[in-house]
N, CA, C and O atoms as a CHARMM CRD file, in Angstrom:
* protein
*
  252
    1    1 UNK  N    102.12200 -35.38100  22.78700 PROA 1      0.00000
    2    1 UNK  CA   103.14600 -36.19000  23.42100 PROA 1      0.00000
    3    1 UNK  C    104.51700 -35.71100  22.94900 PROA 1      0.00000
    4    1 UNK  O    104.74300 -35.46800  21.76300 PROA 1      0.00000
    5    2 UNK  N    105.55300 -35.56700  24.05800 PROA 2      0.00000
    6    2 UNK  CA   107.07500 -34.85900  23.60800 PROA 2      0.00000
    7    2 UNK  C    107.80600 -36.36700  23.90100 PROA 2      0.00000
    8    2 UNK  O    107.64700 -37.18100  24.81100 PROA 2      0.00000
    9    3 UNK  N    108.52700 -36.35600  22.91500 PROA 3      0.00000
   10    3 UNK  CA   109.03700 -37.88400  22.48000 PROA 3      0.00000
   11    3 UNK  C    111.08800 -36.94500  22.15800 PROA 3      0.00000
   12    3 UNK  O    111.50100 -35.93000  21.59800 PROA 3      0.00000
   13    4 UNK  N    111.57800 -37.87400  22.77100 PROA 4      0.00000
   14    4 UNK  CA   113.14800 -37.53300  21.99000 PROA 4      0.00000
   15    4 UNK  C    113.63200 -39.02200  21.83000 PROA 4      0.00000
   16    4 UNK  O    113.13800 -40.07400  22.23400 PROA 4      0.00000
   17    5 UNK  N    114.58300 -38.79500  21.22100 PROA 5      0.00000
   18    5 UNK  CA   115.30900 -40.22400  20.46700 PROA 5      0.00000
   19    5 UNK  C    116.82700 -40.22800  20.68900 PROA 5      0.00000
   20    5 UNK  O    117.47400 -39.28900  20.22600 PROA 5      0.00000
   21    6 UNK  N    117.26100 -40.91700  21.15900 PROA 6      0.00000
   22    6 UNK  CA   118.98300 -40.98400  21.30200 PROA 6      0.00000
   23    6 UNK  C    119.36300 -41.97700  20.37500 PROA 6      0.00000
   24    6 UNK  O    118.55500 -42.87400  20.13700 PROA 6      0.00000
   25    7 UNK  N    120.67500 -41.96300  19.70200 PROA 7      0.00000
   26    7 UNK  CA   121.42500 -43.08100  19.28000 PROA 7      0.00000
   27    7 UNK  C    122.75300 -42.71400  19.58100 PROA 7      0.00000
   28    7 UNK  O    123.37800 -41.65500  19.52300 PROA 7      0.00000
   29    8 UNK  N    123.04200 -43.97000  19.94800 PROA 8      0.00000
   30    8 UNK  CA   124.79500 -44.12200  20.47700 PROA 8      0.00000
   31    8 UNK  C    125.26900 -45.55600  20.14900 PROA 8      0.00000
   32    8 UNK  O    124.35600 -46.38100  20.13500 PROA 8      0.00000
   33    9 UNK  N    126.54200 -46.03600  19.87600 PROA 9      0.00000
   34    9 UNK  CA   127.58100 -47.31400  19.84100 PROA 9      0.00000
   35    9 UNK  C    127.57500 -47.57400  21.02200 PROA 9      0.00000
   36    9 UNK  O    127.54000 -46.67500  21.86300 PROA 9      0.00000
   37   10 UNK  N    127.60900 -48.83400  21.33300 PROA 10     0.00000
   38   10 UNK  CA   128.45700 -49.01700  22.99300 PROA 10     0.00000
   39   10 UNK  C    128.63200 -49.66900  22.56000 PROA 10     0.00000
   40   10 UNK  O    127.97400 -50.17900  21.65400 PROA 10     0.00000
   41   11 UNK  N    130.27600 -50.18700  23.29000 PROA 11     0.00000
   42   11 UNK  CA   131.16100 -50.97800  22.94100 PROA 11     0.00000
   43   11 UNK  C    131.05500 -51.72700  24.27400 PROA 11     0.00000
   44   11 UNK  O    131.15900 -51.28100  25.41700 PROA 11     0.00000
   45   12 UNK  N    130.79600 -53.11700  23.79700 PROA 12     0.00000
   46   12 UNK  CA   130.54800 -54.19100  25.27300 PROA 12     0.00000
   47   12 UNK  C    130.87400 -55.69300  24.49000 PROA 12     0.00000
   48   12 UNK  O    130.73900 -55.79400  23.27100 PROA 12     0.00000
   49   13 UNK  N    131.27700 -56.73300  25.27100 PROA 13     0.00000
   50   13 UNK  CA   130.87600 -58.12800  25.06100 PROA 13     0.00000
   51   13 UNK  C    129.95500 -59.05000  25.12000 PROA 13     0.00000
   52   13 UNK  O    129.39100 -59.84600  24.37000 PROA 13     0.00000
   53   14 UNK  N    129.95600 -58.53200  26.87100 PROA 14     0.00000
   54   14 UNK  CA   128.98200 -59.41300  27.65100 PROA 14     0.00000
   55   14 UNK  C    127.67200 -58.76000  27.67900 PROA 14     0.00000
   56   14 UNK  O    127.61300 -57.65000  27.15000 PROA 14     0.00000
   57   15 UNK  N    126.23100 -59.42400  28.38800 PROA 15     0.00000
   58   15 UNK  CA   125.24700 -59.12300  28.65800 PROA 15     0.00000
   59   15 UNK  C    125.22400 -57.75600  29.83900 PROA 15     0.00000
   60   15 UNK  O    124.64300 -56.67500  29.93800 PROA 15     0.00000
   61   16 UNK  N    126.07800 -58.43300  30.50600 PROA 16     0.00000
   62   16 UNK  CA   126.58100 -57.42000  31.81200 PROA 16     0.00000
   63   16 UNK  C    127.13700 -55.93000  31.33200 PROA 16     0.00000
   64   16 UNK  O    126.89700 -54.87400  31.91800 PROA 16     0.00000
   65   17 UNK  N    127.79400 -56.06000  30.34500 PROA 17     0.00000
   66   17 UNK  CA   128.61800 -54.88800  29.71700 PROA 17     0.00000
   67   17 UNK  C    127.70900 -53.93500  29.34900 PROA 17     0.00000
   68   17 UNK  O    127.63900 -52.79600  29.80900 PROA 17     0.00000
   69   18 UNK  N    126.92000 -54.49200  28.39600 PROA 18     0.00000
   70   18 UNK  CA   125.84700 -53.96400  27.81600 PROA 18     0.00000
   71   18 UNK  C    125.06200 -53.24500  28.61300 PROA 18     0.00000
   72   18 UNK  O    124.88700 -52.03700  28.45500 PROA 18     0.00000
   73   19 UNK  N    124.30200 -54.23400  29.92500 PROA 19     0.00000
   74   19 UNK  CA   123.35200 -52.77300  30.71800 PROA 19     0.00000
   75   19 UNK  C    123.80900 -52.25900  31.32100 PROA 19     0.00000
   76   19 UNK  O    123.11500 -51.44200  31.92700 PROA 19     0.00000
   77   20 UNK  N    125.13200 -52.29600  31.61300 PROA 20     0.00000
   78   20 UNK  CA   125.64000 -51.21900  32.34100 PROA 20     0.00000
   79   20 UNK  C    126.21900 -49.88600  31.66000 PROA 20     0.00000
   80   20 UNK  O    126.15800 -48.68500  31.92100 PROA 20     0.00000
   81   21 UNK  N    126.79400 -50.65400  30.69000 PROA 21     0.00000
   82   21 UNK  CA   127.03400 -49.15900  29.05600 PROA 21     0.00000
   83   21 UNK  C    125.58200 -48.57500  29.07700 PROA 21     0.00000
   84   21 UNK  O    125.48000 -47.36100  29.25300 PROA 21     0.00000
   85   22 UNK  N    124.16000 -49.51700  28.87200 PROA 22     0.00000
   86   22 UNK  CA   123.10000 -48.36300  28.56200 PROA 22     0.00000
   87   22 UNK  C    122.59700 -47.66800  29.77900 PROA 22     0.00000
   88   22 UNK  O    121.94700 -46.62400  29.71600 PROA 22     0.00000
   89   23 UNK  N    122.97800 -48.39900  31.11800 PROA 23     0.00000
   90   23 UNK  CA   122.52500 -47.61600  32.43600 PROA 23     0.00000
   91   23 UNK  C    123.92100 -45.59200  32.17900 PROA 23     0.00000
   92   23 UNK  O    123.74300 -44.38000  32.06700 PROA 23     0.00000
   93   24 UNK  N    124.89300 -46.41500  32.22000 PROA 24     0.00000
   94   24 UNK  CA   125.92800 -45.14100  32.05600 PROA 24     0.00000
   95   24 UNK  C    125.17700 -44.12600  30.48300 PROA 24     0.00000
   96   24 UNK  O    125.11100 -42.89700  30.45000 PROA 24     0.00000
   97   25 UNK  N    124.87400 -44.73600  29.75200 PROA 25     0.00000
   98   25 UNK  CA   124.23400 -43.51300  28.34500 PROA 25     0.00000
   99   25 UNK  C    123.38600 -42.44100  28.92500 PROA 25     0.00000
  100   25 UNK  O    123.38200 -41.22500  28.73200 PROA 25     0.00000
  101   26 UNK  N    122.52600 -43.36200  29.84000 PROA 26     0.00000
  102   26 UNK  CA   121.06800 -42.85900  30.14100 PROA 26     0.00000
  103   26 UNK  C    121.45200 -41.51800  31.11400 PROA 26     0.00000
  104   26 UNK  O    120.85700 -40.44100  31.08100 PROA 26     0.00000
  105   27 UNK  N    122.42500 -41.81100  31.85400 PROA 27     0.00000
  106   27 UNK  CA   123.32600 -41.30900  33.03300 PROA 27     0.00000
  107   27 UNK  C    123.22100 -39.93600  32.73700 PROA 27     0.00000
  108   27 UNK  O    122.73200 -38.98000  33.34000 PROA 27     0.00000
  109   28 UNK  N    124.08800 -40.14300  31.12100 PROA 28     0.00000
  110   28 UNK  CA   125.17100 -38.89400  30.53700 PROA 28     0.00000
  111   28 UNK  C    123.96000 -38.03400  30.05600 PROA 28     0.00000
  112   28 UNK  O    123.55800 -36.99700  30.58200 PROA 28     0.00000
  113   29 UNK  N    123.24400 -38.92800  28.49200 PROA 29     0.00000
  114   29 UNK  CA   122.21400 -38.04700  28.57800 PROA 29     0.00000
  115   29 UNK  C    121.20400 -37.18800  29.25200 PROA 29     0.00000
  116   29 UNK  O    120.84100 -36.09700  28.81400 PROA 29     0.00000
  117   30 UNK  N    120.75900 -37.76200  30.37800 PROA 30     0.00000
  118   30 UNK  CA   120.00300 -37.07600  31.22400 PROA 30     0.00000
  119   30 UNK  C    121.34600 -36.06400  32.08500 PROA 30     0.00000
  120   30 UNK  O    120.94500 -35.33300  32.99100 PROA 30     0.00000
  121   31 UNK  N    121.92100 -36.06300  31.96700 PROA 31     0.00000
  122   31 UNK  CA   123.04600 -34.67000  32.32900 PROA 31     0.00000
  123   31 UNK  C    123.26600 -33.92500  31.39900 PROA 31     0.00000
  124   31 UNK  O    123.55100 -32.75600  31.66100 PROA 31     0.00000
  125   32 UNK  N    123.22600 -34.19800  30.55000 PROA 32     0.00000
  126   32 UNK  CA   123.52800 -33.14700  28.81200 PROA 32     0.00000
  127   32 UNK  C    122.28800 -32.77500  28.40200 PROA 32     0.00000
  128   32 UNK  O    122.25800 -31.85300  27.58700 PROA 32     0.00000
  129   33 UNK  N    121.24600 -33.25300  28.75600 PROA 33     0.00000
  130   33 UNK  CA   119.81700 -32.66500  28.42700 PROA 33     0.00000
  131   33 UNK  C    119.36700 -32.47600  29.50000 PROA 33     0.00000
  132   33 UNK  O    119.82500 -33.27500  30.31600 PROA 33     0.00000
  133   34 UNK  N    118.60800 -31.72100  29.94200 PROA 34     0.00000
  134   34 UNK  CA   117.95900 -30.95100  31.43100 PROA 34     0.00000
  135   34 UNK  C    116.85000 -31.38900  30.93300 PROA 34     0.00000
  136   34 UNK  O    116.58000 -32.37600  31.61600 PROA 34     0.00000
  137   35 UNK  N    115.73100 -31.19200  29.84700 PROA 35     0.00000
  138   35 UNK  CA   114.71700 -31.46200  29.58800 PROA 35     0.00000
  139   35 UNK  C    114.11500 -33.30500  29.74900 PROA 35     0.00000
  140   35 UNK  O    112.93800 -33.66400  29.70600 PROA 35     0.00000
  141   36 UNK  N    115.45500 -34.28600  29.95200 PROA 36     0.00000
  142   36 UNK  CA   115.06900 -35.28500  29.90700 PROA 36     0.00000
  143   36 UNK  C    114.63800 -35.52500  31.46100 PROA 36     0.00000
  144   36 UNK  O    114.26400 -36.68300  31.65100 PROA 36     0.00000
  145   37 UNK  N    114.60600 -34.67900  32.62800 PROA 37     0.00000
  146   37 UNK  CA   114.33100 -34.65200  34.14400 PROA 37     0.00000
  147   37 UNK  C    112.87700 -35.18400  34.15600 PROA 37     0.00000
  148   37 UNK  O    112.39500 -35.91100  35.02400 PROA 37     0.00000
  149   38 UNK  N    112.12100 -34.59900  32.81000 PROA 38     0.00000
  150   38 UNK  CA   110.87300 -34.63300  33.01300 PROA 38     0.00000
  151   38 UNK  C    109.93000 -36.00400  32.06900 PROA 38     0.00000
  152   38 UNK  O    108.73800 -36.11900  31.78300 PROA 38     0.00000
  153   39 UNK  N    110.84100 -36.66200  31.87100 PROA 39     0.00000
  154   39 UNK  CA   110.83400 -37.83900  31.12700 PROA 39     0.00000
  155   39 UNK  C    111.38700 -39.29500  31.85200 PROA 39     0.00000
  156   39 UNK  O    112.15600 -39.36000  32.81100 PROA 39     0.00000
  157   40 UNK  N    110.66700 -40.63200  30.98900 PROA 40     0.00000
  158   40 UNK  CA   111.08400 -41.34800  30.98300 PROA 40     0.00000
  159   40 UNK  C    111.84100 -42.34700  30.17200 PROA 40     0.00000
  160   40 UNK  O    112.18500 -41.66000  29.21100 PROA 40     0.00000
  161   41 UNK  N    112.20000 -43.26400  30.01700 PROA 41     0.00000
  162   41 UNK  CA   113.05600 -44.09700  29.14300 PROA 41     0.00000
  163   41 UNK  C    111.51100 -44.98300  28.53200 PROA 41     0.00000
  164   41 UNK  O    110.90500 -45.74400  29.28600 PROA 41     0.00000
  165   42 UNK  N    111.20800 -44.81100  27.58400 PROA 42     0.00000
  166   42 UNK  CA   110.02100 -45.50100  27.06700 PROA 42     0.00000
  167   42 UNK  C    110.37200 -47.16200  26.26900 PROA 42     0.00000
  168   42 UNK  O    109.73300 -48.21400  26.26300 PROA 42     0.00000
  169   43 UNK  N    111.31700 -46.86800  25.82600 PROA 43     0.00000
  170   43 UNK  CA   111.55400 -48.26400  24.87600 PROA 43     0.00000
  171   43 UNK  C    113.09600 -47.48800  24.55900 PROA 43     0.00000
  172   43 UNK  O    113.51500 -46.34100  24.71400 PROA 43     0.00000
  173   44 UNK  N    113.80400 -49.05000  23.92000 PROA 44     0.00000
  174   44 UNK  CA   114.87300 -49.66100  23.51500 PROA 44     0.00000
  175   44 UNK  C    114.75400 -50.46400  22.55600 PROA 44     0.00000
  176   44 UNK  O    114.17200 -51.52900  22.34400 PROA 44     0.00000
  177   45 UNK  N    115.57700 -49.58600  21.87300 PROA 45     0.00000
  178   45 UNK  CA   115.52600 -50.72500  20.43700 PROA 45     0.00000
  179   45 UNK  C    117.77800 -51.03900  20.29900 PROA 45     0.00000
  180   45 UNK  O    118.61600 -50.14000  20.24800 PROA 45     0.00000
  181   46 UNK  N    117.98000 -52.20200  20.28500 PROA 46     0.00000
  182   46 UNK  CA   119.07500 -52.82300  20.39700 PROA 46     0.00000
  183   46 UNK  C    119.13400 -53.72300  18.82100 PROA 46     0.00000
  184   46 UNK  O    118.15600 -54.28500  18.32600 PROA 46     0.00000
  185   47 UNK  N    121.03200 -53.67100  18.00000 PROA 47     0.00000
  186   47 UNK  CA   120.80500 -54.38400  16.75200 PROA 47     0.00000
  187   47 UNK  C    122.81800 -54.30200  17.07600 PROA 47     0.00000
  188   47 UNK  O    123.45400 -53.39100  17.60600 PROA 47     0.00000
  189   48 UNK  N    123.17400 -55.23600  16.67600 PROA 48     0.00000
  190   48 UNK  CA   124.22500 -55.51000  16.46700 PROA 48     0.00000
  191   48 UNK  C    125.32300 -55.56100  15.27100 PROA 48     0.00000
  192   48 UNK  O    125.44600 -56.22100  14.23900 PROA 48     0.00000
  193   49 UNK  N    126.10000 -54.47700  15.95900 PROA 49     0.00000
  194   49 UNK  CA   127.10700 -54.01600  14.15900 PROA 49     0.00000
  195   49 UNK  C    128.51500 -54.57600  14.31700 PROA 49     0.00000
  196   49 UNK  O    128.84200 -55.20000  15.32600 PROA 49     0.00000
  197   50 UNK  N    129.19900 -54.38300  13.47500 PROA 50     0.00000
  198   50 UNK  CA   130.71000 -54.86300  13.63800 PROA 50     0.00000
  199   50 UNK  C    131.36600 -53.42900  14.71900 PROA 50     0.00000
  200   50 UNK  O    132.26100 -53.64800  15.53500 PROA 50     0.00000
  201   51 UNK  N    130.88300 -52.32100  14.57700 PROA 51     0.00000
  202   51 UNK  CA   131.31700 -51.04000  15.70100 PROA 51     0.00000
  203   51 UNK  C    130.98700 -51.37100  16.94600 PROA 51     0.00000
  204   51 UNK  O    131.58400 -50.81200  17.86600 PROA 51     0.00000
  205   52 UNK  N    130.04100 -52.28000  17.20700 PROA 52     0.00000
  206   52 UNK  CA   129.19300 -52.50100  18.50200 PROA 52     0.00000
  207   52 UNK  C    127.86700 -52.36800  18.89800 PROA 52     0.00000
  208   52 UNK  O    127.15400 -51.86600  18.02900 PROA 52     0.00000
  209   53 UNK  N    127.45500 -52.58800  19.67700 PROA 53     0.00000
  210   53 UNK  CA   125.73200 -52.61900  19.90700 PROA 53     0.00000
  211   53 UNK  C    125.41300 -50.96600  19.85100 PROA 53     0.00000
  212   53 UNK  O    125.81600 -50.01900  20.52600 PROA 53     0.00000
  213   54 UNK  N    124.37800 -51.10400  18.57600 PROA 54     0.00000
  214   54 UNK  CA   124.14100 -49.54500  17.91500 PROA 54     0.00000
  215   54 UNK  C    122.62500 -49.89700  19.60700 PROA 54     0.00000
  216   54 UNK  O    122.22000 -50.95000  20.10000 PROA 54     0.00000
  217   55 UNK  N    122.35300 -48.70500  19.85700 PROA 55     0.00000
  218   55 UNK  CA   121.55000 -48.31400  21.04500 PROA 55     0.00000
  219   55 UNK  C    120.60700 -47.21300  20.54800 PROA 55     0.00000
  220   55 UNK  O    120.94600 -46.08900  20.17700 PROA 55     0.00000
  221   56 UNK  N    119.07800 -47.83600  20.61400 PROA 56     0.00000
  222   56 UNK  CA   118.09100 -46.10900  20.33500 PROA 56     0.00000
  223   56 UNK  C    117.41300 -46.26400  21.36800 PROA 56     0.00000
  224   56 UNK  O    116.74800 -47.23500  21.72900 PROA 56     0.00000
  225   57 UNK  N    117.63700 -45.02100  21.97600 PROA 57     0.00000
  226   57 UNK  CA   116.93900 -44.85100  23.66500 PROA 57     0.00000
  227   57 UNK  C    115.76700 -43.94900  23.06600 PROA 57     0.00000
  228   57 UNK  O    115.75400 -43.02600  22.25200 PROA 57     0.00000
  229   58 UNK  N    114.69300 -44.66700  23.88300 PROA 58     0.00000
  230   58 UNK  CA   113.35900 -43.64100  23.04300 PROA 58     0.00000
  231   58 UNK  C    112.90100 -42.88900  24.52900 PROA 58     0.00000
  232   58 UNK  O    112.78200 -43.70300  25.44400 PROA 58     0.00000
  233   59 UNK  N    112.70200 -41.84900  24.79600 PROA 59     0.00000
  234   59 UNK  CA   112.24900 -41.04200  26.11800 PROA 59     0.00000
  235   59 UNK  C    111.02500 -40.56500  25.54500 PROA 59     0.00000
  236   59 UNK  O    110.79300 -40.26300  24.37500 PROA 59     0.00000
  237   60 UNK  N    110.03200 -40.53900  26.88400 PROA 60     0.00000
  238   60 UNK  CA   108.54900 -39.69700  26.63900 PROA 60     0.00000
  239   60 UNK  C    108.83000 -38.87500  27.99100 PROA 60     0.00000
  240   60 UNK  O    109.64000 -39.07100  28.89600 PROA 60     0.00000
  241   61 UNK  N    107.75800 -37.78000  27.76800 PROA 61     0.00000
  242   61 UNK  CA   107.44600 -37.26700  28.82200 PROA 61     0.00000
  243   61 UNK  C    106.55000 -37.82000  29.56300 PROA 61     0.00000
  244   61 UNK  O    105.53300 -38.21300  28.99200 PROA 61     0.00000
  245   62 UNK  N    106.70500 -38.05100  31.39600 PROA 62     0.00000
  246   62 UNK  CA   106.21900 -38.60400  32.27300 PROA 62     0.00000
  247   62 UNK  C    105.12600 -38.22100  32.25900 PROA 62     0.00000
  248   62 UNK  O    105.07600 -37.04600  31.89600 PROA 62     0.00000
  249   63 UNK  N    103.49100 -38.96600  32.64900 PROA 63     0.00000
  250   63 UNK  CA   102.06700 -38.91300  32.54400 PROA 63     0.00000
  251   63 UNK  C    101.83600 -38.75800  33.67000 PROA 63     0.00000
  252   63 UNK  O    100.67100 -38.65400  34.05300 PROA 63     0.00000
């Protein structure tokens, strides 16, 4: 199994802010990585800092 891991800050308030910051991450990454074409978004792990909602995007490769 090919597994990658992202972490990023997004800076948001609202609930709304938030999936739309992690819809736009997912965006960028899958443009800065070519290899993520062949993957999916498997899990989200979300924790809250004084910088902003720390974000770990977990991707697998599609079955």
């Amino acid at each position: 199994m090919s597994a990658y891991v992202y972490k990023s800050v997004l800076k948001c308030r609202t609930a709304d802010q938030a999936l739309s910051a992690m819809r736009r991450q997912v965006k960028k990454l899958r443009k800065k990585h070519p290899e993520l074409a062949a993957c999916s978004l498997a899990d989200l792990g979300l924790s809250m800092e004084k910088a902003g909602l720390n974000a770990t995007l977990y991707f697998k490769k599609k079955s």
